[in-house]
C-alpha positions as CSV (number, residue, x, y, z in Angstrom):
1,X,97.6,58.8,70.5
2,X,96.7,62.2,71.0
3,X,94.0,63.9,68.6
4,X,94.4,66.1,65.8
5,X,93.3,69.3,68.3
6,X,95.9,68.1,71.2
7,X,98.5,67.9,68.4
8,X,97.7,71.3,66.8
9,X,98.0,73.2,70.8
10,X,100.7,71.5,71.3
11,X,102.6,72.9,67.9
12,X,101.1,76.5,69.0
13,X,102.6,75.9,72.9
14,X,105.9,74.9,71.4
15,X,106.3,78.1,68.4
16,X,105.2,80.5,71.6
17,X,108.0,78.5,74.1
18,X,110.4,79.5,71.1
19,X,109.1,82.7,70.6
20,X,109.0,82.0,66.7
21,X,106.9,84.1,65.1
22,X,107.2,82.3,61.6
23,X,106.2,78.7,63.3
24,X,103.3,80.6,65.7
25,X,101.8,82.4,62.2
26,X,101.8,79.0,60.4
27,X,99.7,77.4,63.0
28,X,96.9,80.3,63.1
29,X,94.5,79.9,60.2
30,X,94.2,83.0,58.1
31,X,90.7,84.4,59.6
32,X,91.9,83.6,63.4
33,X,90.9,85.5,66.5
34,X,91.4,86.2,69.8
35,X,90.0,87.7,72.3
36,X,91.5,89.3,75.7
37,X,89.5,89.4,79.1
38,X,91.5,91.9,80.7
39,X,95.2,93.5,80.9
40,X,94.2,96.0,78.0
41,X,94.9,93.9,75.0
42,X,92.3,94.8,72.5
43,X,90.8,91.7,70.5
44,X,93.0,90.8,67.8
45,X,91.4,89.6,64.0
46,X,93.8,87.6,61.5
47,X,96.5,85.9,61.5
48,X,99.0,88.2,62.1
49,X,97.3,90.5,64.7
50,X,97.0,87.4,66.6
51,X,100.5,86.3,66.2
52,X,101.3,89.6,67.6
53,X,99.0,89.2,70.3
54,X,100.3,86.1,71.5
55,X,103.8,86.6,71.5
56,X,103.7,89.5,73.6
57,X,100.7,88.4,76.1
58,X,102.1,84.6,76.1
59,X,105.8,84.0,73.9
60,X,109.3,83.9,75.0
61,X,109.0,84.7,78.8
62,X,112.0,83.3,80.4
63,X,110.2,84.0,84.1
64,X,107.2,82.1,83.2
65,X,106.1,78.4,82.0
66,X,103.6,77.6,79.4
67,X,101.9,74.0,79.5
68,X,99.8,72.3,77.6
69,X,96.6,71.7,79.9
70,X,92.5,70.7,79.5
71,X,90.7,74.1,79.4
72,X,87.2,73.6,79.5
73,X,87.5,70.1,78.7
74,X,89.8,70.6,75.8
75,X,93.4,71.3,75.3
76,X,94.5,74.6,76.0
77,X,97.5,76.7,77.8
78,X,98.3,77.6,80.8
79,X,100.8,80.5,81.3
80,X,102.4,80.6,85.2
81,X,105.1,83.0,86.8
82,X,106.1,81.5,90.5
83,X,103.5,79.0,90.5
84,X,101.1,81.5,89.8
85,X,98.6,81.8,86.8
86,X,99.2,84.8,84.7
87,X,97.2,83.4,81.3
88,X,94.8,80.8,80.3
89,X,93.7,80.0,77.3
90,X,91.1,77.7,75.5
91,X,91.6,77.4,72.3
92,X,89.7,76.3,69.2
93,X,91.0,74.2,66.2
94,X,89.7,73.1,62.4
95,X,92.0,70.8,61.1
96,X,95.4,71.6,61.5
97,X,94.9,75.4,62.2
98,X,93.6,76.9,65.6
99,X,90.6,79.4,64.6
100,X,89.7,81.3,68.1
101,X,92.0,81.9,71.1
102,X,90.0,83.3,74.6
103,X,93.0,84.3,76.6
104,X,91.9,84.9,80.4
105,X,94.4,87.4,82.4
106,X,92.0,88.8,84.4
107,X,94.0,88.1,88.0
108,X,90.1,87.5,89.8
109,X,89.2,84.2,86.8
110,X,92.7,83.1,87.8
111,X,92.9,81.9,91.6
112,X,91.7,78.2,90.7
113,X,94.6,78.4,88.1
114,X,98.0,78.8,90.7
115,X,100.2,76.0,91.7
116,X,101.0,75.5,95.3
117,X,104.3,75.2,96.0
């Protein structure tokens, strides 16, 4: 059975495969943040600016696949276009909400990330 932090990624993974901003919102606790390596997203504080965040660094890309994967030992996503990594992220949960989200898109962090064909 999987534990309540794999269960709470995988409810965030699914909203952003949707692109459902309602669901995505519901599963960031109120006081969430995120912060951005690289691509010029700015760090992002609250539930909503978070939301926002995600679903237009990670949601709804028909090109690209999001999985559920262990990021730093942990569950956590993995965003890929073509095999290639585009987005990490580990993410941090407290009870049923996730709290912090460090999304990697810096292309250099990424190389151990791709898929080979």
């Amino acid at each position: 059975m999987l534990d309540r932090h794999d269960q709470v990624v995988r409810r965030f993974a699914e909203a952003c495969r949707r692109g459902d901003v309602t669901a995505l919102a519901a599963v960031l606790d109120v006081d969430a943040v995120a912060t951005c390596d690289g691509g010029g997203a700015a760090p992002a504080h609250g539930a909503g600016d978070v939301a926002r965040l995600v679903m237009t660094s990670l949601c709804g890309r028909a090109d690209a696949e999001l999985t559920v994967e262990s990021v730093n030992g942990r569950a956590g996503l993995a965003l890929r276009r073509a095999s290639r990594a585009v987005a990490v992220v580990g993410i941090e949960t407290a009870g049923s909400k996730v709290t912090t989200l460090w999304i990697v898109l810096n292309p250099a962090k990424l190389g151990g990330w791709h898929r080979r064909r």
